[in-house]
N, C-alpha and C positions, 0 to 999 in steps of 0.2 A: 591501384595507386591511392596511395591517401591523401583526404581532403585538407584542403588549407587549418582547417583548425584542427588534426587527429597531428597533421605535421608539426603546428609549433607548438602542441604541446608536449611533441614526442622530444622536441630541442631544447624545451624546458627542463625536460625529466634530463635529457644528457646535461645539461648546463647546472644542476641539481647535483649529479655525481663529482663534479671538478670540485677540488679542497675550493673554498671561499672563506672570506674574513665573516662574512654575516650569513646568519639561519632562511632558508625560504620559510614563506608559512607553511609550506605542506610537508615540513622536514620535521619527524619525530622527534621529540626535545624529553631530556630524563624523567618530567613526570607522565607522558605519554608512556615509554615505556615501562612505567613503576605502574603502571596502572596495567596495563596489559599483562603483567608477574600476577598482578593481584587476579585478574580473571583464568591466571594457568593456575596458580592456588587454590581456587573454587574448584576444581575438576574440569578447567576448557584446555581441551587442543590447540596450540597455535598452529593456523594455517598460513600461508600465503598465497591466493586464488592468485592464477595469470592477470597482466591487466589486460591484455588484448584478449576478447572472448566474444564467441556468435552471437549477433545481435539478435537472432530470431527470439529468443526468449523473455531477453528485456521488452520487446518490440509488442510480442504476443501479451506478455504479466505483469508487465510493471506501471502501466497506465498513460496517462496520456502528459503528464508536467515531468515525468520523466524520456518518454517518447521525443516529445517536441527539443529536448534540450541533450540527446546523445549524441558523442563526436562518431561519426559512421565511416567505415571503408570497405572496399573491397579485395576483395585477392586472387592472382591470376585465376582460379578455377572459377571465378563467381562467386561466389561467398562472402556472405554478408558480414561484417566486422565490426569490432567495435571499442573504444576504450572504454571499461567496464564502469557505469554512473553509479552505481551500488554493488555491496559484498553478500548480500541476503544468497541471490541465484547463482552467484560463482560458489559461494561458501555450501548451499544448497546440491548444486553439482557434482564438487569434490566427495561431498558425503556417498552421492549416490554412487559413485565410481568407487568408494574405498568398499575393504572386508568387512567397513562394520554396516553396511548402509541395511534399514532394516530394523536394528537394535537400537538402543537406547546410546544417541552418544553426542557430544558437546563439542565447540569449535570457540577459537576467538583471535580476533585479527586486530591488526593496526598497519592501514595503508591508506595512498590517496583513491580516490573516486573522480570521475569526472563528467562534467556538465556543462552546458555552453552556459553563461550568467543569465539570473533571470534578470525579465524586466523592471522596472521598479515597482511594481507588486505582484506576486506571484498570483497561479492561482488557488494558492493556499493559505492567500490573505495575509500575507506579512512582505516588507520591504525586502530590497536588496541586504544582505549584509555583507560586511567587509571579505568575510573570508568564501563569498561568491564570487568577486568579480574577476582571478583569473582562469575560472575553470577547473577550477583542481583544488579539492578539499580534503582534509586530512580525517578519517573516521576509524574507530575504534569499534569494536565488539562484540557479541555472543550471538550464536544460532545454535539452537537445543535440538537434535531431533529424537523419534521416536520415545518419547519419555508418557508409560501410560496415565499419569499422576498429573492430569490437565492444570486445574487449580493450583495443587501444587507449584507446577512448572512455570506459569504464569506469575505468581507471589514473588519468586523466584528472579525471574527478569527484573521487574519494577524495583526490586529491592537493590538489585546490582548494580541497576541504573541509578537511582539515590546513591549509592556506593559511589561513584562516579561525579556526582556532583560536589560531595562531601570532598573527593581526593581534592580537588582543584577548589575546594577552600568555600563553596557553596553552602550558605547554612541552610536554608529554607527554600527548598524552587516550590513553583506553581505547581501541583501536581492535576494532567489533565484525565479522566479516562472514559472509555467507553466500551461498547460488545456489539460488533458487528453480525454478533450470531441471534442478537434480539431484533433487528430490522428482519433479516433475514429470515427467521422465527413471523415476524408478521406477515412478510408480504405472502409468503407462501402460502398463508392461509386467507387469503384474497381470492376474489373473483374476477380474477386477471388473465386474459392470454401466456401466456409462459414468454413468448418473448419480450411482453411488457415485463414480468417479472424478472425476466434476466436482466432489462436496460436497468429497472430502478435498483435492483440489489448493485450493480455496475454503478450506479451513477450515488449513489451512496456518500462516496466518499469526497463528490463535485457538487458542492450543497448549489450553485446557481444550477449548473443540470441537472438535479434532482428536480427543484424548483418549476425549472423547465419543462420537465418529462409532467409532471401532476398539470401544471397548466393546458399542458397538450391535452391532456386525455378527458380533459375538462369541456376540450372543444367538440360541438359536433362533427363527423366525416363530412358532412356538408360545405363546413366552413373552415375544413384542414386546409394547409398549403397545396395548391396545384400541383408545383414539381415533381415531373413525373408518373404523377398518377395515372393516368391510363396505363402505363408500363406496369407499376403495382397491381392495380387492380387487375392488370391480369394475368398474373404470377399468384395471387390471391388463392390457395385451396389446392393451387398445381401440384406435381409431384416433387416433392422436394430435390431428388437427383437429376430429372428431369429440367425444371428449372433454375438451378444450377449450371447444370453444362450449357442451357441457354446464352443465359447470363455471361460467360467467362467467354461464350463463343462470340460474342458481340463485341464484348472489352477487345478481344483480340484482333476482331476483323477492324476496329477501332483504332489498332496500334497502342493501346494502352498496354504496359507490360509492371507497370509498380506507380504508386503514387503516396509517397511520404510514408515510404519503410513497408507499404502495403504489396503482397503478391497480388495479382490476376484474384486467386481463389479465394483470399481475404476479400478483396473488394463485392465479389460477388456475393459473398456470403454475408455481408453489412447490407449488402442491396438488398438480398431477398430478404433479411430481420428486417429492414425497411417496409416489407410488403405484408410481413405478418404484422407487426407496430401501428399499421395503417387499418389493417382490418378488424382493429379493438373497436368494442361499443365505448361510448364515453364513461368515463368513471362517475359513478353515483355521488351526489355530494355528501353524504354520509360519509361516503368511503375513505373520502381526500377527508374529511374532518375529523375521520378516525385516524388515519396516518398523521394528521398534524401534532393530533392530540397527544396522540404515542411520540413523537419528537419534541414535543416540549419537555416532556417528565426530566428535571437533571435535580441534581445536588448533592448532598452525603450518600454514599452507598447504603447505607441501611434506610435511609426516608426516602430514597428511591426502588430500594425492591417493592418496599411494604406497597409503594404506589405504584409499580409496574402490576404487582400482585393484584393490587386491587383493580384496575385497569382490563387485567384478563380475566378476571370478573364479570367484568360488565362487557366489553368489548364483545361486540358479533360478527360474523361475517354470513350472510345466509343464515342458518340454523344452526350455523357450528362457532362454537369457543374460540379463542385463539388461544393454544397450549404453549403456555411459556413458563410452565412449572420447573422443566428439565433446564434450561437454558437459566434461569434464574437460582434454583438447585445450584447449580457450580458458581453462578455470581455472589450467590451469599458462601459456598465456600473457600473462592479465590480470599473475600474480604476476611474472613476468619487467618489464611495462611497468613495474608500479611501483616495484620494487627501481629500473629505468633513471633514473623520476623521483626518485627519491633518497630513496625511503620504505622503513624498514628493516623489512622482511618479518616481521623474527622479532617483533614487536611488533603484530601481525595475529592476531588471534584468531578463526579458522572456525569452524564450527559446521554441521552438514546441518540442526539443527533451527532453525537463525536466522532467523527473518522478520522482517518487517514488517505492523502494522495496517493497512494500505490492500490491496486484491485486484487493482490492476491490477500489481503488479509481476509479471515472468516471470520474470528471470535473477537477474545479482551485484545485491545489497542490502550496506547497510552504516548502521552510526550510530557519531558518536564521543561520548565520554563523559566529563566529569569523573573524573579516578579517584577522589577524595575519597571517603571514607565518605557524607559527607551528600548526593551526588549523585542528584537525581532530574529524568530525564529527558534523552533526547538533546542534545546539542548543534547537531549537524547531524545529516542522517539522509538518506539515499537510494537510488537503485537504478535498474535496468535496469526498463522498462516496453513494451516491444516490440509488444504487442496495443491500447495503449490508441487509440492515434489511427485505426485499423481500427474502433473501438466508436464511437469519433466522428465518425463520418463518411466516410473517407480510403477512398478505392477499391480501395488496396495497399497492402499492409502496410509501415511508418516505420520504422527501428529510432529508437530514443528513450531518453535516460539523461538523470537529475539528482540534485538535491540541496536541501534547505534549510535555513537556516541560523539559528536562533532566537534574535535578537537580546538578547535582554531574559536571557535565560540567559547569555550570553560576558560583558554588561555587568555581571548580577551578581556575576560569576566577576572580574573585573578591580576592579571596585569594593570586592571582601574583600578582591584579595590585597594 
């Protein structure tokens, strides 16, 4: 049966269909759809993803400000449900299942999304805005997959996305960006446990958990938090299958069966990364000051490689370099494509600590922005996502980039000015 909020948004969506004298906001209006012509003119497919779709994978990839805020159901077999909060993994889906999944091939949509409202500041550092608070947002946009021509394909987005801001009468937004594949490039070459390094590349794009994670590792095991510990410590070095079916055997006898979209074998599986997380030595201070140092570097993309370049220079880990020739290689040639497409560079603001709320992204990200003072919340917003459709299913790794385009925000935006 479905939950009070999956229910009256499903009486909205019918109350949505009835002829009315006046538009809903989440009701596609002629420059919504002139705009979506123009992304099947570029070479995109228009899809229509279901909006009711398995919440396991939102649950599992989409992170935790998406997590907390899905309308959830169930259905007589058990099965988890969901009205879909974003079109990345329905749109991601449909590919995998079509003739062409595999090959080089483009999508592009204009539907609503849904979310329970955020609070009056997310955790993504910006207010409520008007077109959050009834759960049902109207978004437009592209998902590229299998395209080998990475920079390329990247140039490409951000430029559609300006396209975008342009249709709806935008002369100049903020342009924000960054490469999630340069953190990820550092830490790896850290002298980190692997589960540390899985939390902080995860926690990446939650700059207080990031924050958080460094300060812990900062601490001695001495003076960690008690909770639990004796439990961890001795699961500490077990066998990892072995400790596992422990762990799941306990939840159970426990009567514990899901706890906030979490199965039995998920929870278990956070507990024992909990026992590995516990068993790190503290982070050297060097280390944390070399990670800071690497998150400060932002500005112009060209005064930022020269200084990332110079960085892995000097930077150590042990007796080893940190190689970020490759990863920077494609950052100076993504900046080349778009300058070609006729996007003026110096109006690019990088950042190493720029993310994004979602965990599947890997590489270049970006959002544009309102410059106005009273600005909250992106306009568009996207990125490179290379691992996701591997998680979904896909036998070999896709490469995969998009974008979305939040209608009700550019409508606002042209309706003031």
């Amino acid at each position: 049966m479905l939950n009070a909020g999956a229910t009256s948004l499903i009486e909205h969506r019918r109350a949505m269909s009835r002829p009315a004298t006046t538009s809903t906001s989440a009701a596609p209006d002629a420059r919504a759809d002139a705009l979506l012509a123009s992304f099947e003119r570029a070479g995109y497919a228009r899809v229509t993803p279901a909006i009711l779709q398995p919440a396991e994978p939102f649950l599992d990839l989409s992170g935790e400000d998406i997590r907390k805020r899905m309308y959830l159901t169930t259905d007589p077999q058990g099965h988890e449900l969901c009205l879909r909060p974003d079109l990345t993994i329905p749109v991601s889906r449909h590919y995998l299942a079509s003739p062409a999944a595999g090959r080089p091939e483009g999508f592009c949509y204009l539907g609503p999304v849904f979310r329970h409202p955020k609070s009056d500041v997310s955790d993504l550092g910006h207010s409520r805005t008007r077109d959050e608070g009834s759960g049902e947002l109207l978004q437009a946009g592209i998902e590229s997959f299998g395209r080998p021509d990475t920079a390329a394909a990247d140039a490409e987005m951000l430029a559609l996305g300006l396209d975008a801001t342009t249709h709806y009468g935008l002369g100049a937004s903020e342009i924000r960006i960054g490469d999630v594949a340069l953190f990820c490039t550092l830490v790896a070459a850290l002298e980190l446990a692997p589960a540390w390094k899985r939390r902080l590349i995860k926690d990446f794009n939650h700059k207080t958990s990031l924050a958080h994670d460094l300060d812990r590792l900062g601490i001695s095991p001495s003076h960690a938090r008690p909770e639990y510990q004796g439990v961890l410590a001795a699961l500490a070095g077990s066998d990892p299958k072995g400790a596992h079916a422990l762990v799941t055997d306990l939840l159970s006898i426990a009567g514990i069966t899901a706890v906030g979209g979490r199965s039995v074998g998920e929870i278990a599986d956070r507990f024992l990364e909990q026992s590995a997380l516990g068993a790190q030595t503290t982070l050297p201070r060097e280390t944390r000051a070399l990670i800071e140092r690497f998150l400060a570097i932002a500005g112009e993309p060209d005064e930022a490689a020269a200084e990332l370049r110079a960085f892995a220079r000097q930077a150590f880990t042990g007796q080893a370099k940190i190689a970020l020739d490759a990863v920077l290689d494609l950052f100076e040639s993504r900046t080349g494509f778009l300058a070609a497409r006729g996007v003026d560079v110096a109006r690019l603001r990088f950042s190493t600590a720029f993310g994004r709320g979602l965990d599947y992204y890997t590489g270049f990200v970006f959002e544009l922005h309102d410059p106005s003072p009273h600005a909250n919340g992106p306009l568009v917003a996207g990125g490179r996502y290379d691992g996701l459709l591997t998680r979904l299913g896909s036998a070999g790794a896709i490469p995969a980039v998009g974008f979305a385009v939040w209608i009700e925000r550019l409508a606002a935006l042209r309706g003031g000015s």
